[in-house]
N, C-alpha and C positions, 0 to 999 in steps of 0.2 A: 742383091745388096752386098755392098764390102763391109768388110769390117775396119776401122781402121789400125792400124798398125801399132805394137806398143814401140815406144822410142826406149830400147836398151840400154841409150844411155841414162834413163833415169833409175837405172840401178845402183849406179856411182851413188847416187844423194840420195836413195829411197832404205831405211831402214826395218823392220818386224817392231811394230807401236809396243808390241809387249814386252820383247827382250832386245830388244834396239840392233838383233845380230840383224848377216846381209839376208840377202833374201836371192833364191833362184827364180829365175825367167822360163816356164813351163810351156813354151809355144805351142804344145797342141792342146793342149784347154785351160789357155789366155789364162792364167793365173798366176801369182807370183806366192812362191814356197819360202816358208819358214820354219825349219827340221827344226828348229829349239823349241817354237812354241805347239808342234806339230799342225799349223795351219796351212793354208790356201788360200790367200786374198784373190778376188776375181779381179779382170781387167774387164772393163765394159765399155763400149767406145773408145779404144787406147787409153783408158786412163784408171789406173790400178785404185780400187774400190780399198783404201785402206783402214777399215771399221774390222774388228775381233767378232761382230755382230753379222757381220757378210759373209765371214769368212770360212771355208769349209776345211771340218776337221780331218785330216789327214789319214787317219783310218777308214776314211770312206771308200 
């Protein structure tokens, strides 16, 4: 099974819900990072899971 792909470019338009900064694209465990709020939002099916509730704390 594939997974499929996240589209990069929605980095452009994609902001951190908490503190509205950008966010990093973490390609090898499909996540997108957000160093201000120290989280990890998962991408699941290419499409970034953007819930504070999903999201995994950064000192993990």
């Amino acid at each position: 099974m594939t997974v499929p792909l996240f589209d990069r470019r929605m980095l452009e338009a994609l902001t951190c819900p908490q503190t509205q900064a950008t966010l990093v694209y973490d390609a090898e465990r499909h996540e997108l990072i957000s160093k201000q709020a120290g989280l990890a939002y998962p991408i699941r099916e290419g499409i970034p899971v953007m819930l504070a509730d999903e999201a995994r704390p950064l000192s993990d």
